[in-house]
C-alpha positions in Angstrom: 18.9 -11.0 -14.2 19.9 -11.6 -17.7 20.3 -8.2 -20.3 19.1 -11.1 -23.1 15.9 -10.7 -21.3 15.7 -7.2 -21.0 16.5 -6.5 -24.4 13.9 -9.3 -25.4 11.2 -6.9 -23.6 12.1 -3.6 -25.1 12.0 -5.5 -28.5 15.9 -4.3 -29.1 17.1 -6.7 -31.5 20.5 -4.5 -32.6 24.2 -4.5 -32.1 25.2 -4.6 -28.5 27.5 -1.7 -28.0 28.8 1.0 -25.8 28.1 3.7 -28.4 25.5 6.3 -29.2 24.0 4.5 -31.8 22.8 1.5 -29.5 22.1 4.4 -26.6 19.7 6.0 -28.7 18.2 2.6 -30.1 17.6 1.3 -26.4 16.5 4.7 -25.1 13.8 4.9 -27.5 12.8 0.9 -27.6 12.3 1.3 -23.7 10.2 4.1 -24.4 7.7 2.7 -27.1 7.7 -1.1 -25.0 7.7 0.0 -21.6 5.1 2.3 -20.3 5.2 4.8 -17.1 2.7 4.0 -14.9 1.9 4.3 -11.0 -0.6 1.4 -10.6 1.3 0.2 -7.9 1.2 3.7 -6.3 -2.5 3.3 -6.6 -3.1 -0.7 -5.1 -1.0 1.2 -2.2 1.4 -2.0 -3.0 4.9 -0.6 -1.2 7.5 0.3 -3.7 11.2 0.8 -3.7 14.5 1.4 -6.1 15.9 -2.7 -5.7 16.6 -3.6 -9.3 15.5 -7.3 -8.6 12.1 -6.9 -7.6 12.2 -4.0 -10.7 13.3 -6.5 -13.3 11.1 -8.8 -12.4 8.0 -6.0 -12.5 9.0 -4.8 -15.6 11.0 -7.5 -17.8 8.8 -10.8 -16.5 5.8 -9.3 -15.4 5.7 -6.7 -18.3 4.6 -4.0 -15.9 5.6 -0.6 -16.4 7.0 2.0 -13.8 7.4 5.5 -12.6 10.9 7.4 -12.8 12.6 5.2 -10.3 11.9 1.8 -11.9 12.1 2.9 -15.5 15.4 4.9 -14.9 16.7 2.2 -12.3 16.3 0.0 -14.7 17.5 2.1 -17.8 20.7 2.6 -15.7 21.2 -1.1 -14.8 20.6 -2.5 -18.4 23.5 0.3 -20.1 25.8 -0.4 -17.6 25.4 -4.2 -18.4 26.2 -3.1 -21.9 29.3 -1.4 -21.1 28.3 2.5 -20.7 29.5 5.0 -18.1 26.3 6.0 -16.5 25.8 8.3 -13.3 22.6 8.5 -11.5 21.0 12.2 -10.6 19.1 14.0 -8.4 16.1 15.6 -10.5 13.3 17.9 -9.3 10.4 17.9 -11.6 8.6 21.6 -11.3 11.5 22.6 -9.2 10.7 26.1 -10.8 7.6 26.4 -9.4 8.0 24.2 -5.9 12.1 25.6 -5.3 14.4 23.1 -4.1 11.2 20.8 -2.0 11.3 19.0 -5.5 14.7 17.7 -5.8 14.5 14.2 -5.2 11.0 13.7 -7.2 13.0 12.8 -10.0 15.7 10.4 -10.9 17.6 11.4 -14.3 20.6 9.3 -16.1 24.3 10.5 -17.1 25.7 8.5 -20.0 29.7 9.6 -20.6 30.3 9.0 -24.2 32.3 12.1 -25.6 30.6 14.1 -23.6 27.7 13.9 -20.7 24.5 12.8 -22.3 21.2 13.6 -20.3 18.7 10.4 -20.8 15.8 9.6 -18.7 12.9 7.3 -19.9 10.5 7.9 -16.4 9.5 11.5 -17.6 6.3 10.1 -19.2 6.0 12.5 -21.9 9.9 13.5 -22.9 12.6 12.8 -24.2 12.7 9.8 -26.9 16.6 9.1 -27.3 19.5 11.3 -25.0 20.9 14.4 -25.9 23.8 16.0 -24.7 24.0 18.5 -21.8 24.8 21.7 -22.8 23.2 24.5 -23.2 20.2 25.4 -26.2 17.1 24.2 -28.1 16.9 21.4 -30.1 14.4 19.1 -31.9 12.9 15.2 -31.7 10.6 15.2 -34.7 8.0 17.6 -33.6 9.1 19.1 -30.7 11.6 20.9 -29.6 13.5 21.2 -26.0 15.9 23.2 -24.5 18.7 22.9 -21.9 19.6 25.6 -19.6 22.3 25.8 -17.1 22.0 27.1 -13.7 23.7 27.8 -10.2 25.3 24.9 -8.4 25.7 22.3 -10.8 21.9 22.3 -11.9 20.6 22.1 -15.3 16.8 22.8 -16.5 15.1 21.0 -18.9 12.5 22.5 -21.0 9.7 20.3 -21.9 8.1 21.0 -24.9 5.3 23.0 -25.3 2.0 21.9 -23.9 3.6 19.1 -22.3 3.6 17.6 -18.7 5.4 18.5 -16.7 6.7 21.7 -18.0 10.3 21.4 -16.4 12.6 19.7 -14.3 16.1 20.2 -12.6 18.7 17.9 -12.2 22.2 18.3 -11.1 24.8 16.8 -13.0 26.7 15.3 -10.4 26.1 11.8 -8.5 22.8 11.3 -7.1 22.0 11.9 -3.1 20.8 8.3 -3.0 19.2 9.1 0.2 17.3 11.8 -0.7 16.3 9.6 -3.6 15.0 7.0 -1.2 13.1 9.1 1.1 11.3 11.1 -2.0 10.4 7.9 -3.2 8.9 6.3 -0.1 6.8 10.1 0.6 5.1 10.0 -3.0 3.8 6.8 -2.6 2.5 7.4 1.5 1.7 11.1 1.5 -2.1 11.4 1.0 -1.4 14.6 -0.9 0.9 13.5 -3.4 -0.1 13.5 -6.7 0.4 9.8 -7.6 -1.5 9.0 -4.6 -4.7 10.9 -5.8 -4.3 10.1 -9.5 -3.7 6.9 -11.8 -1.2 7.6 -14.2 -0.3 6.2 -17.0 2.5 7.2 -20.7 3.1 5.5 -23.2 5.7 7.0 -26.1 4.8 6.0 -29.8 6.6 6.9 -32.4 4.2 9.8 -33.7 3.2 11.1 -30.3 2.2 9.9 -27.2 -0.7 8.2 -25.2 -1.3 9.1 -21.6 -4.5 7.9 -19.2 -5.0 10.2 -16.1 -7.6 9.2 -14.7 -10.8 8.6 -16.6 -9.2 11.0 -19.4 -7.0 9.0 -22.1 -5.4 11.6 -24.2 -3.4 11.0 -27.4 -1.0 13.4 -28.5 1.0 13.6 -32.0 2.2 16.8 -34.4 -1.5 17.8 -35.1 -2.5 18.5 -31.5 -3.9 16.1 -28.9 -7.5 14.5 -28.6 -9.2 13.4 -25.2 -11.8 10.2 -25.0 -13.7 10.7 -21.3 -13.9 6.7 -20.0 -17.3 5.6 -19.7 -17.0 2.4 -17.9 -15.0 -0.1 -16.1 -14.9 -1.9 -19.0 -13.4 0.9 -21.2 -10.8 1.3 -18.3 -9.5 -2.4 -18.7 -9.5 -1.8 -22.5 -7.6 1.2 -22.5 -4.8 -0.3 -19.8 -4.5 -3.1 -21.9 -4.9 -1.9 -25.7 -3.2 1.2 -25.1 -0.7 0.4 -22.3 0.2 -3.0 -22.3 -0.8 -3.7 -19.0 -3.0 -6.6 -18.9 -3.2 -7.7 -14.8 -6.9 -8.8 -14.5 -6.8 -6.9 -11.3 -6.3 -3.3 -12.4 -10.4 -3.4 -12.5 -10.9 -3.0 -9.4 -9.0 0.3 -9.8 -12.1 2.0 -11.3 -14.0 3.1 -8.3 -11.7 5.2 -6.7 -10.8 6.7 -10.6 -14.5 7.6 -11.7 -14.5 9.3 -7.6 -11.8 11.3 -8.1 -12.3 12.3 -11.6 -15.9 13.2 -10.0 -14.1 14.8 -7.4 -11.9 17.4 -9.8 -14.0 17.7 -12.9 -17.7 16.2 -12.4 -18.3 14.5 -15.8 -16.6 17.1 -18.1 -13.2 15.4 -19.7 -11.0 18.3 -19.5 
């Protein structure tokens, strides 16, 4: 595994430092080159945290990845640069679910002067780190906030309208095991979430993009707009134009797409 490589595939052509400048820069070129996506979830292909088969997925295959491949990856590429960087626990929608959720979500630690929160396998989030302390602030349009809690957890406030709402994390190192475990239950539970539904981000500097489903939704300052997919054709397009993914297999996804998008909505994009 080479960090020339990786940086080639996020399109990072600055200095290479151990400083918030180049943090920020590869944060946010990760985020507009590499997009969160759970086709694998969806093939039922078996997936795990080892950063070899990762960089190969995402750095020669030019695959995407949910929160455990984009933020293994993330971590392994800034430590290769020099930063301090602690894994986390997360829980997205702990809120709502309680502590079931920790373990849904892996989040990154960067120690520059002070503990810097990034994590590019949100989907719709952050674009460069901020630091973890407490109170709103502001990437272009939106704002987020930071809120401490009991036992070393923190909850981040997604801007509004966006998805998910919240997660927790605590800012201490991550229960690898529990990491582990969470990830192999997403991907075999018949009820999770990225079992029953494709899912696909992509950041852009405006806004973003995200397919669930048959639904491909682009959101930027002015509000968001929704395209209902029509065909398996349109599907393809969509992965490809919008996504970057361009495996000529990811057609044969669409049956079980238009079913469950029949299954939730009928044909209304919602």
């Amino acid at each position: 595994m080479k960090l020339t490589d990786y940086l080639a595939r996020i399109d990072y052509q600055g200095p290479v430092a151990p400083n918030l400048a180049c943090l920020n820069a590869v944060h946010r070129q990760h985020l507009l080159n590499v997009p969160y996506e759970n086709l694998d979830v969806q093939f039922a292909r078996p997936v795990d945290q080892d950063i070899e088969r990762i960089f190969e997925k995402i750095v020669h295959r030019h695959r995407g990845g949910w929160c455990y491949e984009m933020n293994g990856l993330l971590c392994w590429a800034l430590r290769e640069i020099g930063f301090d960087v602690m894994r986390m626990t997360g829980g997205v929608m702990r809120k709502e679910r309680g502590n079931e959720a920790l373990g849904n979500h892996l989040v990154l630690c960067v120690e520059l002067d002070g503990p810097y929160i990034a994590d590019a396998g949100l989907g719709d989030g952050l674009l460069e780190p901020t630091p973890l302390r407490p109170g709103t602030f502001t990437q272009g349009h939106r704002q987020f906030r930071l809120e401490p809690l009991e036992d070393n957890l923190w909850r981040f406030h997604n801007y509004p309208g966006a998805m998910p709402p919240s997660f927790d994390v605590r800012h201490e190192p991550a229960d690898e095991d529990l990491l582990a475990e969470t990830c192999e239950a997403l991907q075999s539970d018949p009820k999770s979430m990225f079992r029953q539904n494709l899912i696909c981000y992509r950041a852009r500097a405006d806004g973003t993009s995200m397919l669930l489903g048959r639904v491909l939704a682009r959101s930027n300052a002015a509000g968001t707009t929704k395209t209902l997919l029509n065909s398996a054709q349109e599907f393809t397009d969509a992965l490809t134009r919008v996504f970057g993914l361009h495996d000529t297999e990811n057609t044969d996804l669409w049956p079980q797409v238009a079913a469950r998008h029949e299954e939730l909505f009928g044909d209304a994009a919602r």
